[in-house]
Structure formats: structure tokens, C-alpha cells
py3Dmol code that shows the C-alpha trace and the ligand (Angstrom):
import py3Dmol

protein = """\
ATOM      1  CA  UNK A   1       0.000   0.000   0.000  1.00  0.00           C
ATOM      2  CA  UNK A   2       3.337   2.494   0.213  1.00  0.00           C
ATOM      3  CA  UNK A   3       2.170   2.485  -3.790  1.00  0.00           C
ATOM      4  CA  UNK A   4      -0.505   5.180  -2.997  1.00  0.00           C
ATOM      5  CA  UNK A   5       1.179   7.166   0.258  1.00  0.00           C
ATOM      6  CA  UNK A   6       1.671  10.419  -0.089  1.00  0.00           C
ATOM      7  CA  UNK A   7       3.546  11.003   3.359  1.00  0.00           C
ATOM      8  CA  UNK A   8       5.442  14.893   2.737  1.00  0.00           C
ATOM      9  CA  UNK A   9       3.968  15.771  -0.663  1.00  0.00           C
ATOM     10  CA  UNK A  10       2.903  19.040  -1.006  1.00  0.00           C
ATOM     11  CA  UNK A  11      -0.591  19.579  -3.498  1.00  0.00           C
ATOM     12  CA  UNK A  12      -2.434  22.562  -4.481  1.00  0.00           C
ATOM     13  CA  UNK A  13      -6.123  21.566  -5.396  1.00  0.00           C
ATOM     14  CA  UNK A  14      -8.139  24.439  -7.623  1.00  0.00           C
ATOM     15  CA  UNK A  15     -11.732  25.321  -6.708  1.00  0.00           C
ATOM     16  CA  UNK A  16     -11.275  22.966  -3.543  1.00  0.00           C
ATOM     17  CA  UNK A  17     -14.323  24.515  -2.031  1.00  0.00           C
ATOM     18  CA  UNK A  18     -17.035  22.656  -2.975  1.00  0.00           C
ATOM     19  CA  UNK A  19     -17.615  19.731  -5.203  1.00  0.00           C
ATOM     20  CA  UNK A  20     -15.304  16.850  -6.568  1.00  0.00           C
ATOM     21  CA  UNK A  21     -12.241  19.553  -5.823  1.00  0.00           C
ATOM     22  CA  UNK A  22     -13.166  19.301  -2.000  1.00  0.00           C
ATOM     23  CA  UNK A  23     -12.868  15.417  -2.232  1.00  0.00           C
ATOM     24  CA  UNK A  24     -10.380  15.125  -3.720  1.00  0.00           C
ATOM     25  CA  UNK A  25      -8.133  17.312  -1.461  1.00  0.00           C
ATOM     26  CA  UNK A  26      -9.611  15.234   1.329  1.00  0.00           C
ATOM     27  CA  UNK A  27      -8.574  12.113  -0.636  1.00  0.00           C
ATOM     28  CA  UNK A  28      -5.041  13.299  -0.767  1.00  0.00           C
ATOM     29  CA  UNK A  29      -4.664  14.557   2.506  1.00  0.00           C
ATOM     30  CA  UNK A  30      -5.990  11.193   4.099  1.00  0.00           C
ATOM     31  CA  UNK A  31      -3.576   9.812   2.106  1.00  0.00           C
ATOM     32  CA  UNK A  32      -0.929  11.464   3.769  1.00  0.00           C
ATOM     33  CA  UNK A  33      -0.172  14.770   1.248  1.00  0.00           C
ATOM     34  CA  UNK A  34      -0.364  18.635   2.834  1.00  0.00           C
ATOM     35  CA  UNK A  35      -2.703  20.282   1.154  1.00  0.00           C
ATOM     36  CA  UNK A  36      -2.751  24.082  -0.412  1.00  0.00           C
ATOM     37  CA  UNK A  37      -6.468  24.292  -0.842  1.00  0.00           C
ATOM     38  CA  UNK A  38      -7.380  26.906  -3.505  1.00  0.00           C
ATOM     39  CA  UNK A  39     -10.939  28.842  -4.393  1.00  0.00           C
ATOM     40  CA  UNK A  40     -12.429  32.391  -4.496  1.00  0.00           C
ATOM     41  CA  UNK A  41     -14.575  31.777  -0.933  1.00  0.00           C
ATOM     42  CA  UNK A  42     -12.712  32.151   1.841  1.00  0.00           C
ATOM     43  CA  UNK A  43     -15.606  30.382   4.057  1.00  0.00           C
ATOM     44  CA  UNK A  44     -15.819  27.629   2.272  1.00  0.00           C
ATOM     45  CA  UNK A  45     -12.203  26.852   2.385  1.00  0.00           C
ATOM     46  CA  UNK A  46     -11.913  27.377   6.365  1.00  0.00           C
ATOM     47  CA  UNK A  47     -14.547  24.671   6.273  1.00  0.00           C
ATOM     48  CA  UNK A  48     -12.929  22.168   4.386  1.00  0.00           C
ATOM     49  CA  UNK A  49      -9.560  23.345   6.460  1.00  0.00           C
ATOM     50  CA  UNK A  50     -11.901  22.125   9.724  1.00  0.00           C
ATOM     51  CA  UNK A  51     -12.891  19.144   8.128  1.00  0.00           C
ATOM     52  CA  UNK A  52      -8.893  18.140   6.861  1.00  0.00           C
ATOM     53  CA  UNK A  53      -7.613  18.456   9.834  1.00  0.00           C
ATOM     54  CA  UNK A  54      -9.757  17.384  12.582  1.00  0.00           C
ATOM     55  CA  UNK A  55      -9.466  13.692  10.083  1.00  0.00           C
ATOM     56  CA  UNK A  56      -5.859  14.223  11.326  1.00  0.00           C
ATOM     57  CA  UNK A  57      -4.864  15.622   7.891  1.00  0.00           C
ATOM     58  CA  UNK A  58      -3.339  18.915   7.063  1.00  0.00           C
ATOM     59  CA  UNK A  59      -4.329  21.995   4.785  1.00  0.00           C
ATOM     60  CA  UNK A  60      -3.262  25.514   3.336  1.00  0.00           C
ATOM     61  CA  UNK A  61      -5.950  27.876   3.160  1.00  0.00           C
ATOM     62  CA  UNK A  62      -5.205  30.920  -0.205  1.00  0.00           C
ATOM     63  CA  UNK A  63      -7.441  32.533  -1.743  1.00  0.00           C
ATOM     64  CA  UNK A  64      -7.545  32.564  -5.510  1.00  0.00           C
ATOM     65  CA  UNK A  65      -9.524  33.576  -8.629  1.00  0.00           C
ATOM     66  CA  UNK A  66      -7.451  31.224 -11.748  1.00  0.00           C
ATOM     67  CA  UNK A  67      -7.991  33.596 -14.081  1.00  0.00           C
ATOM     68  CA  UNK A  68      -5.491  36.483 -12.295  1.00  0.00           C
ATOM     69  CA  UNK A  69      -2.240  35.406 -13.446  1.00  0.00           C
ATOM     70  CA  UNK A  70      -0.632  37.333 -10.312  1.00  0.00           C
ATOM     71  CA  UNK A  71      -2.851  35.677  -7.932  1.00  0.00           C
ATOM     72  CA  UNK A  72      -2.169  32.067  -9.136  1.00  0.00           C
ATOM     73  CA  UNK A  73       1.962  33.501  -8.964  1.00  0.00           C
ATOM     74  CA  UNK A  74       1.139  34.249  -5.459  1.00  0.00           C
ATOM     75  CA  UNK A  75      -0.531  30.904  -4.573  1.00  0.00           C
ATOM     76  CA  UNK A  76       2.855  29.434  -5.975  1.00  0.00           C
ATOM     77  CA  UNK A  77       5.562  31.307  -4.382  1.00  0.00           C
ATOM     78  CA  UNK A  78       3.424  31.392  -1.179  1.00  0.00           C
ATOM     79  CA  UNK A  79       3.560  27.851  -1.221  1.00  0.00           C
ATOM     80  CA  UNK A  80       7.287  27.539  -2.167  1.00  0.00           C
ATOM     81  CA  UNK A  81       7.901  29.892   0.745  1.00  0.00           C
ATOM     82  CA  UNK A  82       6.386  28.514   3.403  1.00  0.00           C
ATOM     83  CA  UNK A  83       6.773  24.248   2.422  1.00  0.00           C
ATOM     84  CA  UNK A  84       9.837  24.045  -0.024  1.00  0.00           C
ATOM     85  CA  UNK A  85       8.528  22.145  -2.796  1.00  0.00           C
ATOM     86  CA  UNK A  86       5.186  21.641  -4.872  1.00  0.00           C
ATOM     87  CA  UNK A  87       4.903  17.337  -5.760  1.00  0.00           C
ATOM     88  CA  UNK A  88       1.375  17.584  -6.771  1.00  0.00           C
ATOM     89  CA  UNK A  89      -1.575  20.054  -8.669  1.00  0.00           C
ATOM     90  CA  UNK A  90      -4.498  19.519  -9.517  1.00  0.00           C
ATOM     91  CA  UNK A  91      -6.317  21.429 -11.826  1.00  0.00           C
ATOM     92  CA  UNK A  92     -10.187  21.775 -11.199  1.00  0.00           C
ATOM     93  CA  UNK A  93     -11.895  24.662 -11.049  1.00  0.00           C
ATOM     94  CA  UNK A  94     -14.294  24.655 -13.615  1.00  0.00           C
ATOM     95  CA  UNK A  95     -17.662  25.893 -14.254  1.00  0.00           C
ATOM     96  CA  UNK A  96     -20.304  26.129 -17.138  1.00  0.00           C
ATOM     97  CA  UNK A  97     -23.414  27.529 -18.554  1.00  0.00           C
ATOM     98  CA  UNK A  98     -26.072  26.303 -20.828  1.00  0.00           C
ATOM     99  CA  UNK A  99     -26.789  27.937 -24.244  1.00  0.00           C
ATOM    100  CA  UNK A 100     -27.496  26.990 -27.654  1.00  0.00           C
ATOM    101  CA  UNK A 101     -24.692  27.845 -30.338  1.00  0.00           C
ATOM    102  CA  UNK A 102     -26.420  29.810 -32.434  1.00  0.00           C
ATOM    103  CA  UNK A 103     -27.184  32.106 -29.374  1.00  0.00           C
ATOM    104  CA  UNK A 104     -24.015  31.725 -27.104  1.00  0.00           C
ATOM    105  CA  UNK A 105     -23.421  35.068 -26.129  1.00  0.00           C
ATOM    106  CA  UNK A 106     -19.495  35.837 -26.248  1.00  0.00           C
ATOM    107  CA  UNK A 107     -18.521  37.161 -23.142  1.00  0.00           C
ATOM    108  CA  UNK A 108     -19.657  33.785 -21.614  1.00  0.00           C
ATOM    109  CA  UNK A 109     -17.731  31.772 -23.571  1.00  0.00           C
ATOM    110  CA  UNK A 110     -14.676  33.686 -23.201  1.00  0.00           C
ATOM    111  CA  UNK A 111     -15.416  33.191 -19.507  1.00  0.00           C
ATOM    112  CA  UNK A 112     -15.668  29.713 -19.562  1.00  0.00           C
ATOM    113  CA  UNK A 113     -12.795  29.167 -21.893  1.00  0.00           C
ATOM    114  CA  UNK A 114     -10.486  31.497 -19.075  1.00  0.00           C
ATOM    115  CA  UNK A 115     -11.910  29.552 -16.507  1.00  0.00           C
ATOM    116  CA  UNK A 116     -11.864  26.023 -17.897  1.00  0.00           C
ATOM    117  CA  UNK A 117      -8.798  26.285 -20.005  1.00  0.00           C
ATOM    118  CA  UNK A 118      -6.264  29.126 -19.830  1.00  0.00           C
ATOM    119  CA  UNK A 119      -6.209  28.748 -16.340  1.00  0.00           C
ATOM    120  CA  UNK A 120      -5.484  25.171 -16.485  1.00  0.00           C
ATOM    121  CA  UNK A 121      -2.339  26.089 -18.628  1.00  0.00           C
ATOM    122  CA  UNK A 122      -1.274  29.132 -16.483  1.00  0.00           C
ATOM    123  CA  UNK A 123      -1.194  26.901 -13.249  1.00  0.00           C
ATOM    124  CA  UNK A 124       0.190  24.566 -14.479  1.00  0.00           C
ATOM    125  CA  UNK A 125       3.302  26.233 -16.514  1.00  0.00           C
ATOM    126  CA  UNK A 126       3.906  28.253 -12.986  1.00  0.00           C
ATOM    127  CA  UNK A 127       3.912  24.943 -10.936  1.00  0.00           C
ATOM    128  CA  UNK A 128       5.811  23.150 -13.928  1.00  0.00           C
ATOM    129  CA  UNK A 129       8.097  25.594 -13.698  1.00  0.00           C
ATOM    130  CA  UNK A 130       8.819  25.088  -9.993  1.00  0.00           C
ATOM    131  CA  UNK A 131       8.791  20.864 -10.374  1.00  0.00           C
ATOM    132  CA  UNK A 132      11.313  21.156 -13.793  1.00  0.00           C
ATOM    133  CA  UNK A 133      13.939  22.736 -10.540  1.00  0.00           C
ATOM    134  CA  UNK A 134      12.940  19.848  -8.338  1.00  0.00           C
ATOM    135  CA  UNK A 135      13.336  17.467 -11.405  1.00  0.00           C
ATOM    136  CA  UNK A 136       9.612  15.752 -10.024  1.00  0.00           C
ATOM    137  CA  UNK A 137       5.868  16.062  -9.768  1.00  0.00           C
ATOM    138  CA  UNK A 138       2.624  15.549 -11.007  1.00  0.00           C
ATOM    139  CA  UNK A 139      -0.087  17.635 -12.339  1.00  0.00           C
ATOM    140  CA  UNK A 140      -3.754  16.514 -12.673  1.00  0.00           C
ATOM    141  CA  UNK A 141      -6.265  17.878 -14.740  1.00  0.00           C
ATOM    142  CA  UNK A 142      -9.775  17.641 -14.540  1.00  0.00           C
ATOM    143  CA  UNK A 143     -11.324  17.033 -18.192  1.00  0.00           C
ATOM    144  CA  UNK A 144     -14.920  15.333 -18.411  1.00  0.00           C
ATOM    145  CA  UNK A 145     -16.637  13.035 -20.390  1.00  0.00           C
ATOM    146  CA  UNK A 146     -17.595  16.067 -22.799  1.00  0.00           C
ATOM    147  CA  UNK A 147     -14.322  16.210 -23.950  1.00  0.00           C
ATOM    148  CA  UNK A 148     -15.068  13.710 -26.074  1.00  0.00           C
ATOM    149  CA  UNK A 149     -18.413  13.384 -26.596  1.00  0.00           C
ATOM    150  CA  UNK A 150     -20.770  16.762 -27.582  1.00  0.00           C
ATOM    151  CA  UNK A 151     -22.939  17.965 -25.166  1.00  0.00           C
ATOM    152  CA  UNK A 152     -25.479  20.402 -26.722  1.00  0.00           C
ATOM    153  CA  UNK A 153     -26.029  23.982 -25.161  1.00  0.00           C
ATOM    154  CA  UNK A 154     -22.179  23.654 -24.223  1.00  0.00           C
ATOM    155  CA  UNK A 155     -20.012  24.721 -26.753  1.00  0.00           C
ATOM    156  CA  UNK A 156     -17.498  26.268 -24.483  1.00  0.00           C
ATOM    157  CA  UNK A 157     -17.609  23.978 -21.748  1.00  0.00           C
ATOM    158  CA  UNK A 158     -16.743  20.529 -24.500  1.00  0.00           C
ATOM    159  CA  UNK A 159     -14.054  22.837 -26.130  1.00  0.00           C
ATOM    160  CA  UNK A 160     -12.409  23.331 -22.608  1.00  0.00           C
ATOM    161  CA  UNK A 161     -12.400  19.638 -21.935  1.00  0.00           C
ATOM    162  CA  UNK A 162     -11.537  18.278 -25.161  1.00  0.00           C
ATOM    163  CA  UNK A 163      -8.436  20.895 -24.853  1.00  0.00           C
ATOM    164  CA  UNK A 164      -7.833  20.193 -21.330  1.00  0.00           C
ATOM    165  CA  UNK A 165      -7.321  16.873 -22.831  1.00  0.00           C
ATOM    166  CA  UNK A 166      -4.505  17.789 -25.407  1.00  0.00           C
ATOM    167  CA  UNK A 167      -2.837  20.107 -23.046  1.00  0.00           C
ATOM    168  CA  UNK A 168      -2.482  16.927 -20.612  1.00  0.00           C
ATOM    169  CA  UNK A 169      -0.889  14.932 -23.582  1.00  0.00           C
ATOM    170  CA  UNK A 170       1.818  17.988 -24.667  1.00  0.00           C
ATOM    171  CA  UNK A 171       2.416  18.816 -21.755  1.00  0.00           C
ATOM    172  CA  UNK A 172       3.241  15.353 -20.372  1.00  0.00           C
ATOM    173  CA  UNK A 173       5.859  15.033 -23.344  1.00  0.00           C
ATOM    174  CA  UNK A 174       6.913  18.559 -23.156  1.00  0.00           C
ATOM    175  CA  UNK A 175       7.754  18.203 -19.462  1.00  0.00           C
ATOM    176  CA  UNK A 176       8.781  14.053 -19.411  1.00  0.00           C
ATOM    177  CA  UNK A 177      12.417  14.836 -19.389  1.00  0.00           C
ATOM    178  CA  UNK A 178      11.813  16.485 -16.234  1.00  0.00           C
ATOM    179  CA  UNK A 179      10.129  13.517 -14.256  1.00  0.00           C
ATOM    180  CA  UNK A 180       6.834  15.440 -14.455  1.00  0.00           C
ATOM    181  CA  UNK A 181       4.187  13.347 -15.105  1.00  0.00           C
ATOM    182  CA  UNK A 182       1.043  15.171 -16.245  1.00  0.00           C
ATOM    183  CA  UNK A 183      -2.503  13.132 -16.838  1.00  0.00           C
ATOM    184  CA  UNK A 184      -6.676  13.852 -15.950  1.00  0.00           C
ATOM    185  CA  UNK A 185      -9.408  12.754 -14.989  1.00  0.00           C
ATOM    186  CA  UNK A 186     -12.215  12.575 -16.619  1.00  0.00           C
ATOM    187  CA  UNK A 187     -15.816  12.221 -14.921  1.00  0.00           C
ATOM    188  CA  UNK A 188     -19.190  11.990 -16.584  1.00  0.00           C
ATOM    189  CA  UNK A 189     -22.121  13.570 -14.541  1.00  0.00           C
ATOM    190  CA  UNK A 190     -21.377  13.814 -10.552  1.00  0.00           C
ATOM    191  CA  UNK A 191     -23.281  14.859  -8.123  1.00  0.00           C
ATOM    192  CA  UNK A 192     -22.387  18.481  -7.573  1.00  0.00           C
ATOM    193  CA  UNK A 193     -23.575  22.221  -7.231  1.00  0.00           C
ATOM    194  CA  UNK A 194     -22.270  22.298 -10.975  1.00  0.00           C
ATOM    195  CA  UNK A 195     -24.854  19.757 -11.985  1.00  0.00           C
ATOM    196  CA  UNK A 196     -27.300  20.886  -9.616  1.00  0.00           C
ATOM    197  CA  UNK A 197     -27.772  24.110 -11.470  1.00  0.00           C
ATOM    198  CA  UNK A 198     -27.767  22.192 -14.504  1.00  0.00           C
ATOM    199  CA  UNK A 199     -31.081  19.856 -13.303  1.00  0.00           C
ATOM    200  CA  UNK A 200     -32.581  23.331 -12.301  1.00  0.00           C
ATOM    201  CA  UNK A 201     -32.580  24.069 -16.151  1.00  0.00           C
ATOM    202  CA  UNK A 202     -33.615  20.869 -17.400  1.00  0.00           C
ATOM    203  CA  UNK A 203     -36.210  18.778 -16.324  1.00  0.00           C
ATOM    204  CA  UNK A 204     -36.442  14.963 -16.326  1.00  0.00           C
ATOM    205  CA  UNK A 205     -31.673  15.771 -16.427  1.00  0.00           C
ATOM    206  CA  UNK A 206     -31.104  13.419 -13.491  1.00  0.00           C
ATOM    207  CA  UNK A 207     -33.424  10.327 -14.977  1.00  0.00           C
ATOM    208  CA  UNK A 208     -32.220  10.580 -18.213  1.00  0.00           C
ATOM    209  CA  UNK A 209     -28.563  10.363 -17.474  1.00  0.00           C
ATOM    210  CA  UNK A 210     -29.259   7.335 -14.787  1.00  0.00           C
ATOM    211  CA  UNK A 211     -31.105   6.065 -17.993  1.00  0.00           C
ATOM    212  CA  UNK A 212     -28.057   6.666 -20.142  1.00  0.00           C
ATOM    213  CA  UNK A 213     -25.146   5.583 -17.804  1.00  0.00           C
ATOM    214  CA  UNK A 214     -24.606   1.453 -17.484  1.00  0.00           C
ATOM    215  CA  UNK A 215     -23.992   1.544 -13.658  1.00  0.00           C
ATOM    216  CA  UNK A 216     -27.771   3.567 -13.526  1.00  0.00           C
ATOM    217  CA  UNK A 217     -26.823   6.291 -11.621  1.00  0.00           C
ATOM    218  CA  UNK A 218     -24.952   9.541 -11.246  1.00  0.00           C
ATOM    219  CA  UNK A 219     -21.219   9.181  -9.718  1.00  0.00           C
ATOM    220  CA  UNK A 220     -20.510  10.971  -6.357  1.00  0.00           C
ATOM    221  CA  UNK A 221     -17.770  13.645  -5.477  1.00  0.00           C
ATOM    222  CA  UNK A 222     -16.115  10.910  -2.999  1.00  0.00           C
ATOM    223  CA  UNK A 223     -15.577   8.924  -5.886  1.00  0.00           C
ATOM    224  CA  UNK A 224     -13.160  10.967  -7.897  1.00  0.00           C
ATOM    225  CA  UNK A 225     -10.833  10.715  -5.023  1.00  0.00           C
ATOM    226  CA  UNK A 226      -9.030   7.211  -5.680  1.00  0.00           C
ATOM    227  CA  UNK A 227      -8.000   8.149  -8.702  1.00  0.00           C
ATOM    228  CA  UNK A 228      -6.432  11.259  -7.985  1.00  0.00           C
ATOM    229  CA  UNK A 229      -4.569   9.628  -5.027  1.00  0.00           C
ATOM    230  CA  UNK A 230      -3.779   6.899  -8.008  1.00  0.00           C
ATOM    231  CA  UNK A 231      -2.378   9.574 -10.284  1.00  0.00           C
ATOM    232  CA  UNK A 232      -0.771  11.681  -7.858  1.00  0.00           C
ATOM    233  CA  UNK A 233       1.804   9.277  -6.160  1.00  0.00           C
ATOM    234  CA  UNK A 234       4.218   6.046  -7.222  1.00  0.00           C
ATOM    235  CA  UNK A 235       1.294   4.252  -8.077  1.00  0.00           C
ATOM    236  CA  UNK A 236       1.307   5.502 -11.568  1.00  0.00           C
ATOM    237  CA  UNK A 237       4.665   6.660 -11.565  1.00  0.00           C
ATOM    238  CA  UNK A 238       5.075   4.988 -15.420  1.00  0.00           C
ATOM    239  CA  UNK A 239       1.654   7.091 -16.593  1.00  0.00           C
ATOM    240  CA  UNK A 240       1.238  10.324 -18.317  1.00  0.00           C
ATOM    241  CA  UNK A 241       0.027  11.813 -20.954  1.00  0.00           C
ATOM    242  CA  UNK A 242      -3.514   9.920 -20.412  1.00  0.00           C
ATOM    243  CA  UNK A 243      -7.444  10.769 -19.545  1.00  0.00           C
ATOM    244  CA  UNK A 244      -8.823   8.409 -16.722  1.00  0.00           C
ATOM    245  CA  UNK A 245     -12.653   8.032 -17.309  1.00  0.00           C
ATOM    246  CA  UNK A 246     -14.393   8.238 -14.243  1.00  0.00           C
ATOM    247  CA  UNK A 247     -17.733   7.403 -16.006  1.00  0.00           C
ATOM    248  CA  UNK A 248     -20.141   4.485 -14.746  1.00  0.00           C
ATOM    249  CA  UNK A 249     -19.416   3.170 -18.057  1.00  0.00           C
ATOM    250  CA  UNK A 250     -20.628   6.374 -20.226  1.00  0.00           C
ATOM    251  CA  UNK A 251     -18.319   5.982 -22.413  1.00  0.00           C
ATOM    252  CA  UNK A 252     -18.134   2.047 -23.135  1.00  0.00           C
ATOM    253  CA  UNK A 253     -22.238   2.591 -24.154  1.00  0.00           C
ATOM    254  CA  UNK A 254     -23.229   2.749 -27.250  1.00  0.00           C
ATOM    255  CA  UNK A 255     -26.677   1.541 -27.865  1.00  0.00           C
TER     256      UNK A 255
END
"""
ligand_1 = """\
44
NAI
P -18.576 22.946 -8.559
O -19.278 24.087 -9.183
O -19.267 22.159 -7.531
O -17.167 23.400 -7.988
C -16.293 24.152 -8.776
C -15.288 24.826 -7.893
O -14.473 25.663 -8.725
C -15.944 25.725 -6.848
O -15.260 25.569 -5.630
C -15.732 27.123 -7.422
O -15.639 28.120 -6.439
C -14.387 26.935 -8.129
N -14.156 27.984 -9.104
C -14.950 28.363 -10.130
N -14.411 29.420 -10.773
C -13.243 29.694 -10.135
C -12.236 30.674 -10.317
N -12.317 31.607 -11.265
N -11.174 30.665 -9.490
C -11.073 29.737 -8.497
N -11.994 28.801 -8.270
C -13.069 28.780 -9.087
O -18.128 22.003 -9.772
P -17.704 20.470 -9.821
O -18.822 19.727 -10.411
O -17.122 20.041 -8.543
O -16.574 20.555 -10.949
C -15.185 20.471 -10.684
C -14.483 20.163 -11.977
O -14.956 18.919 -12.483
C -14.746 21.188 -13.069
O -13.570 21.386 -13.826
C -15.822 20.524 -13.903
O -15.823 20.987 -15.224
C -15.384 19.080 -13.805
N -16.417 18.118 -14.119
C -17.564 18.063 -13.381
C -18.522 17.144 -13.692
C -19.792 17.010 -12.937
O -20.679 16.283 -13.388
N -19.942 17.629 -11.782
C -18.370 16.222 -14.841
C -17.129 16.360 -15.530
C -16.194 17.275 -15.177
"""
view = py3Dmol.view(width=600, height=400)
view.addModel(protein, "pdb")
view.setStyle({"model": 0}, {"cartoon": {"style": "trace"}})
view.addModel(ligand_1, "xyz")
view.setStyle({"model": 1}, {"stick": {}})
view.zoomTo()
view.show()
């Protein structure tokens, strides 16, 4: 079981607030990792804090919108600063909104695509930066099952994903030479605030994905965690460059 200790690593965890981002910085900090636990609301990180560490883990609480370059600079050297090294990111903060194409107003894609995307890159080259020095580390990115498979009224939300997707694979040979290992995860629906405000807008959402998935049911946030654990530590110290599907089997279906 040493395969999947994480005993001194250090890991930031984006939009850890709320969501599969809050279990999965639980995950990693039960599995032995300090955690630098990252989102724009302050309360919701002092909760999570609470929760880390009366488990007998340990947690970072900074602040931080991911699309200011400065503040994500900050969030690094802070973390440099006070614990020495960086061994893990994860990249999850992510959000979306339902449109059609034809009427996708611009700003909100933009949005989405600086949320969703450029952020994903800007962490990570600041972070990657930091583990080329060490000569280790691993970076996780969350992708989803819509980056390869279209979901309407999303356009910017699927492009995100399916380029959160590539930038795992280039950057994972870019950054190979230095013993950085850079992969995602990538869930189908799970039950979240995100999806939440998705059922608000469409009725009969939660049935017809159960109906749609093999396993019958929505995933839950707790269950993103064993794969991040997976991809963060020696347990997959030969993998990068891939997409785990967290997906009750969306993807295997076809009809
Ligand atoms: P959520 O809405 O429950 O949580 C998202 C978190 O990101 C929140 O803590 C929020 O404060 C944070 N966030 C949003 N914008 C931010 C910004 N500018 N700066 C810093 N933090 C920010 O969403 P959920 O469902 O937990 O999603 C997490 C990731 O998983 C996202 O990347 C999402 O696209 C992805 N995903 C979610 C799926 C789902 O069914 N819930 C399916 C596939 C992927």
C-alpha cells in the first residue's frame, strides 16, 4: 500500500471549495499529502480546512480567482515559501453555462474558456516551472466526459475539456524529461452544485442520465478521489500523458 502514500507531498487543489475539488483534497490529505487548498470563498475553504484536519490531515488555506495570473503567482511562491517544494496540482476549477450555439453570447464563452482552459495552462506552466527545478511532480487535470463526446447547449464547456485533454498529452511530453508526469481525470455527470444548477434548467436531467449511464446512476464527489490519489503518487509513476474516465461506463455505451 506504500504504492498510494503520499507522506510529505505538497498539493495545491483548484476550486477545492465545494464539489469533486473538495474530495479530492480530502482524498489526498488522508492519504498522507499537505494540502494548499485553492478557491475564491474564503468560508468555504476554512470549512474544508476544519474538516482536513480534525481527520488528522493537514491543509493551506489561499485565496484565488485562476484567471489572475498574479494571484495564481502568489498561490505558488506562497507555497514555495512557506513548504519548499510543490509534488502535486491539480487542476479543477471549472464551471459552465447552458446555451445553444447559435445564441451563445461571447462574453460567456470567453469566460468559460479562461476559466476552464487558460487557467489550467497558467497553473500549471507556474507549478511546472517550480517541479522542472525539483526534477519531479505531477499535475492533474480535470477534463470530463464532454471532452469527447458533444454535449449540446455547451459549446465552451466541450471545447475546454476536449483541450484540457490535449494540453495533458503535450504537456506530459513537453515536461517528461523532467520527471513530471502530467494526466486527468475525466468524470461523466457527478453529483455536484455544478450539476445541480444544470437539473434546475432541465427537467427529467437526473433520470435521463441514470437512464443513459450502465452503472444507472450519477457518480458521487467521494468517488473521484481514488484516482487522484492513483495519479498523484508512485502508483502511476510509469503514466502520463492519459485521460482516466471516471464514467459508470458512459463511455463504453453505445446503444
Ligand atoms: P462545482 O461548481 O461544484 O465546484 C467548482 C469549484 O471551482 C468551486 O469551488 C468554485 O468556487 C471553483 N471555481 C470556479 N471558478 C473559479 C475561479 N475563477 N477561481 C477559483 N476557483 C473557481 O463544480 P464540480 O462539479 O465540482 O466541478 C469540478 C471540476 O470537475 C470542473 O472542472 C468541472 O468541469 C469538472 N467536471 C464536473 C462534472 C460534474 O458532473 N460535476 C463532470 C465532468 C467534469
Amino acid at each position: 500500500m506504500d504504492l498510494f502514500k503520499l507522506d510529505g507531498k505538497v498539493a495545491i487543489v483548484t476550486g477545492a471549495g465545494r464539489g469533486i475539488g473538495r474530495s479530492i483534497a480530502k482524498g489526498l490529505a488522508e492519504a498522507g499529502a499537505h494540502i494548499v487548498i485553492c478557491s475564491r470563498t474564503e468560508k468555504e475553504l476554512l470549512e474544508l480546512k476544519s474538516e482536513i484536519d480534525d481527520a488528522g490531515g493537514s491543509s493551506t488555506v489561499m485565496t484565488c480567482d485562476v484567471t489572475d495570473e498574479e494571484n495564481i503567482q502568489q498561490v505558488v511562491d506562497d507555497t514555495v515559501k512557506e513548504f519548499g517544494s510543490i509534488d502535486i496540482l491539480v487542476n479543477n476549477a471549472g464551471i459552465t453555462k447552458k446555451a445553444p450555439a447559435l445564441d451563445y453570447d461571447l462574453d460567456d464563452f470567453k469566460r468559460i474558456i479562461d476559466v476552464n482552459l487558460t487557467s489550467v495552462f497558467v497553473f500549471a506552466q507556474k507549478v511546472g516551472r517550480v517541479m522542472a527545478k525539483q526534477q519531479s511532480g505531477s499535475i492533474i487535470n480535470i477534463s470530463s466526459i464532454a471532452s469527447v463526446q458533444a454535449v449540446t447547449g455547451s459549446i465552451p464547456y466541450t471545447a475546454s475539456k476536449g483541450a484540457v485533454a490535449m494540453i495533458t498529452r503535450t504537456l506530459a511530453v513537453e515536461w517528461a524529461k523532467y520527471n513530471i508526469r502530467v494526466n486527468a481525470i475525466a468524470p461523466a455527470y457527478i453529483e455536484t452544485p455544478l450539476v445541480e444548477e444544470v437539473k434546475k434548467t432541465r427537467t427529467g436531467f437526473a433520470e435521463a442520465v441514470a437512464k443513459r449511464t450502465p452503472m444507472g446512476r450519477m457518480g458521487r464527489p467521494d468517488e473521484m478521489a481514488g484516482a487522484a490519489i492513483f495519479l498523484a503518487g508512485e502508483a502511476s509513476s510509469y503514466m502520463t500523458g492519459e485521460t482516466l474516465f471516471l464514467d459508470g461506463g458512459w463511455k463504453a455505451y453505445g446503444l
